[in-house]
C-alpha positions as CSV (number, residue, x, y, z in Angstrom):
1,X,33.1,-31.4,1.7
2,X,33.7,-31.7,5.4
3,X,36.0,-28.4,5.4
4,X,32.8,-26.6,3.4
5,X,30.6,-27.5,6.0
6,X,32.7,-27.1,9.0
7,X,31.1,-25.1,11.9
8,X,33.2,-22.6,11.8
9,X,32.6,-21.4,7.9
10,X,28.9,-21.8,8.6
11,X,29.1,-19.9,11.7
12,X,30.6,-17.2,9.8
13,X,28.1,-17.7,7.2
14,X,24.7,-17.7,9.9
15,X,26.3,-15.0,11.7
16,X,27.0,-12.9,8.3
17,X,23.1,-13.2,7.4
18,X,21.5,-13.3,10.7
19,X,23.5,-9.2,11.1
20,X,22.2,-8.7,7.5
21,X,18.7,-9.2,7.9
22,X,18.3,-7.7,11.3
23,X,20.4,-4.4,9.5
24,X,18.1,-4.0,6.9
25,X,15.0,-4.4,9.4
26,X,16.7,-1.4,11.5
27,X,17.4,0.4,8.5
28,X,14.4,0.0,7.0
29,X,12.4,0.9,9.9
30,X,14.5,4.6,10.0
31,X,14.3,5.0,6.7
32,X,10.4,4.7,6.7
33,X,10.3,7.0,9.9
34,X,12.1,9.8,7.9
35,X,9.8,9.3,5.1
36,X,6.9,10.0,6.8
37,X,8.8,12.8,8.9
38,X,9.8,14.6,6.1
39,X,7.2,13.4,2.9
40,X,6.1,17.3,1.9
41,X,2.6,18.0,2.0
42,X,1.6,17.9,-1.3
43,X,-1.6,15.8,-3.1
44,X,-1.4,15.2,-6.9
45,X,-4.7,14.3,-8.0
46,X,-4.2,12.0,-10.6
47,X,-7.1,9.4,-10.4
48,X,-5.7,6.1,-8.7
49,X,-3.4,8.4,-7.2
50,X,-2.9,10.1,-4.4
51,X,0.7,11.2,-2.3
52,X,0.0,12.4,0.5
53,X,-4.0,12.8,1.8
54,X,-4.7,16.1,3.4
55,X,-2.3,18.3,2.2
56,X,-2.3,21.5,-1.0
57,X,-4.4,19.9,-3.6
58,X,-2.2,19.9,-7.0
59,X,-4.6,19.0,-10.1
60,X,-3.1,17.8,-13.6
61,X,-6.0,17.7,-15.9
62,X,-6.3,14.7,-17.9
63,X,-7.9,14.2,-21.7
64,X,-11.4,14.2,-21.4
65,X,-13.4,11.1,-22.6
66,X,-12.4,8.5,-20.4
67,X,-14.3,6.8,-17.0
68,X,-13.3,7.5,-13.9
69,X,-15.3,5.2,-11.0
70,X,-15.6,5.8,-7.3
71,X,-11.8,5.8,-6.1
72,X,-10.7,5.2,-3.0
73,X,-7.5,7.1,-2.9
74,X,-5.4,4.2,-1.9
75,X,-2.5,2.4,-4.7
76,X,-3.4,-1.1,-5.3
77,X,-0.9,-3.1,-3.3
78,X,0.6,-6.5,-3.6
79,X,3.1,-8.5,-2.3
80,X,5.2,-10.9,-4.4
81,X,6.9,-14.2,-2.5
82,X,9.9,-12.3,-3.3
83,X,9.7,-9.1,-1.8
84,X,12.0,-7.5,0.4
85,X,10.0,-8.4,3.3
86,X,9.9,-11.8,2.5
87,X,13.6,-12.4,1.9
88,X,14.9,-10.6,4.8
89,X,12.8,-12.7,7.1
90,X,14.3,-15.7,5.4
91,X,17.8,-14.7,5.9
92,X,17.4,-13.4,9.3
93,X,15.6,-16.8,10.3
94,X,18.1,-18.7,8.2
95,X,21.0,-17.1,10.2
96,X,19.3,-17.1,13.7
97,X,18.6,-20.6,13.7
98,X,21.6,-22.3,11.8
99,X,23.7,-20.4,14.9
100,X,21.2,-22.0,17.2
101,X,21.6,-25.2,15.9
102,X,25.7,-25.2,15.1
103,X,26.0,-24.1,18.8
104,X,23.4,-25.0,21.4
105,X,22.0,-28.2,20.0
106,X,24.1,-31.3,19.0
107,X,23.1,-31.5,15.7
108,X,25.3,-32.4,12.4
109,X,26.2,-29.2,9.9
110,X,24.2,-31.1,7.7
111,X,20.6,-31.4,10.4
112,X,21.4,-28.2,11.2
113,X,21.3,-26.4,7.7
114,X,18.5,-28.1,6.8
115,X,16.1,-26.9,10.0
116,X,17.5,-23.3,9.1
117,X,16.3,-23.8,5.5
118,X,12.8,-25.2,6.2
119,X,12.5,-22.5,9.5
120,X,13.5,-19.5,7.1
121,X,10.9,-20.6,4.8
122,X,8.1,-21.5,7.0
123,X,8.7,-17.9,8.7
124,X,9.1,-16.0,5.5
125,X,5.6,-17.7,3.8
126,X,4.0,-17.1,7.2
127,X,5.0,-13.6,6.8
128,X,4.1,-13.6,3.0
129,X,0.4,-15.0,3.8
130,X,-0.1,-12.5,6.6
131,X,0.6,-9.0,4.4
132,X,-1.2,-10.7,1.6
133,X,-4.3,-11.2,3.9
134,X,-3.8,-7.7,5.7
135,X,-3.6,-5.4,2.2
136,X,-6.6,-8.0,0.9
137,X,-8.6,-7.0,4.2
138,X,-7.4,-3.0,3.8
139,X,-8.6,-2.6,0.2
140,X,-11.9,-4.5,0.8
141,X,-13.0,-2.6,3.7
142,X,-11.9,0.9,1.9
143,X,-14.6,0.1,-1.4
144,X,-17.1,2.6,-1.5
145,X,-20.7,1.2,-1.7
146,X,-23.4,2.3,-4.0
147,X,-25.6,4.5,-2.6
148,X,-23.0,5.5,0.6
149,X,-21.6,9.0,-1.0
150,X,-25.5,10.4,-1.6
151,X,-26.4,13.1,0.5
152,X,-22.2,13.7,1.4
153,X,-20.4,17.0,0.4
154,X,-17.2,17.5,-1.7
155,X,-15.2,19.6,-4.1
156,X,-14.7,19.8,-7.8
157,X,-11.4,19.1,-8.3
158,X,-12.1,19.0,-12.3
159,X,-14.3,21.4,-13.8
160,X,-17.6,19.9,-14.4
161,X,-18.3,21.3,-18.2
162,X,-21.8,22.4,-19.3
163,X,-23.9,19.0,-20.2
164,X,-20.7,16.7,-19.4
165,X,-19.0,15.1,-16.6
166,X,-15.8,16.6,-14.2
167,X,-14.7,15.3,-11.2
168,X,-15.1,15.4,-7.3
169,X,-13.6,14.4,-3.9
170,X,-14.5,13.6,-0.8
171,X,-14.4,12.1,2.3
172,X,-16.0,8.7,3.0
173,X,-15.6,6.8,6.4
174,X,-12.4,9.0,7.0
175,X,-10.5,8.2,3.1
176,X,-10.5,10.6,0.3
177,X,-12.5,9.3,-2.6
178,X,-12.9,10.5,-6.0
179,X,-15.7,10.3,-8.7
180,X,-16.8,11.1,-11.6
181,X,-19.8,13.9,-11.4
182,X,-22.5,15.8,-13.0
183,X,-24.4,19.0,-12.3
184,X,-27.9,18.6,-11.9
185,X,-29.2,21.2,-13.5
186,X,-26.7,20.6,-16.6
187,X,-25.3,24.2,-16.1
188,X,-21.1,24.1,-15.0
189,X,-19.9,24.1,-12.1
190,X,-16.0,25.3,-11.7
191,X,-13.2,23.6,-10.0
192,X,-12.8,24.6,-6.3
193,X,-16.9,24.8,-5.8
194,X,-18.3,23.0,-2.8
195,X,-21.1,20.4,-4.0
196,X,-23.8,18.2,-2.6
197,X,-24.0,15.2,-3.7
198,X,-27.3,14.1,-5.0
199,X,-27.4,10.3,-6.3
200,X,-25.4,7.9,-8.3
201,X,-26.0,6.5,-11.4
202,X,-23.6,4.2,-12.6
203,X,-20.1,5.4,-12.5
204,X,-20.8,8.8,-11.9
205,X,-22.4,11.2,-8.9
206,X,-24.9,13.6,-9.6
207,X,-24.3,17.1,-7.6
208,X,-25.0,21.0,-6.8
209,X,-23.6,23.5,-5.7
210,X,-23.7,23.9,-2.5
């Protein structure tokens, strides 16, 4: 027992995690700035989803017949206790401070493991509550109010049939949005046209053509 908790083995062993987590931070962080580099400009509009705002706008028509709200185009997001995120702050934590402790503070291997347990997962939960509360914050603030898209301009991106419903976008308060739409006059109105939206009721934006 005392060889396993020697300071040497755990040395090697905070060292070992401490250069693990901190790698997959750095690679992390170049991986996601060559994703966003080289992400091609391309928008599949499949409601709920959306790839990349802003760029050609690819449509894959869907059955007809089922209800499609005001979407903001943004995935719901969570983030599980588990998550990458939350582990490599563990390990990097865990690692940092069990080297702290084994080397600059006169604590046992045994003190010295334990405040590199609870500090990895104090950090890691902080980190876990403050993503939680951020993406919480970011999809509240992007809901579309009733009443807010009236009077606003956008595009059929599904053809709105004679007497039925289609679908538009839009812009509101800088994010794409999507809705489900009728023509006013109950005549069609073909993907592509520019329409004005009139009012809302329920689910669904009345519109003309602009």
């Amino acid at each position: 027992m005392s060889e396993l908790f020697s300071a040497g083995i755990l040395n090697y062993v905070y060292f070992f995690l401490f250069t693990l987590g901190v790698g997959y931070a750095i690679i992390t962080g170049l991986m996601g700035g060559f994703v966003s580099a080289h992400a091609p400009d391309m928008d599949i509009d499949i409601p709920g989803l959306d790839l990349d705002p802003g760029g050609p706008d690819i449509h894959l028509e869907l059955p007809t017949g089922h209800d499609i709200s005001h979407d903001v185009d943004h995935p719901e997001v969570g983030l599980s206790p588990l998550s990458p995120i939350t582990i490599a702050t563990f390990i990097t934590t865990f690692g940092g401070v069990g080297l702290l402790c084994n080397n600059l503070f006169p604590f046992s291997q045994i003190i010295g493991l334990f405040i590199a347990t609870v500090s990895g997962v104090l950090l890691s939960g902080s980190v876990f509550m403050l993503y939680a509360w951020a993406i919480k914050e970011v999809q509240g603030s992007s809901e579309v109010q009733v009443g807010e898209m009236v009077g606003l301009t956008g595009e059929v991106i599904a053809p709105i049939p004679e007497d039925n419903v289609g679908e538009i976008v839009l812009v509101v308060r800088g994010m794409r949005a999507r809705s489900t739409a009728r023509s006013a006059d109950g005549k069609a109105i073909s993907r592509g046209t520019m329409i004005e939206i009139m009012e809302e009721v329920g689910n669904a934006v009345i519109v003309r053509p602009k």
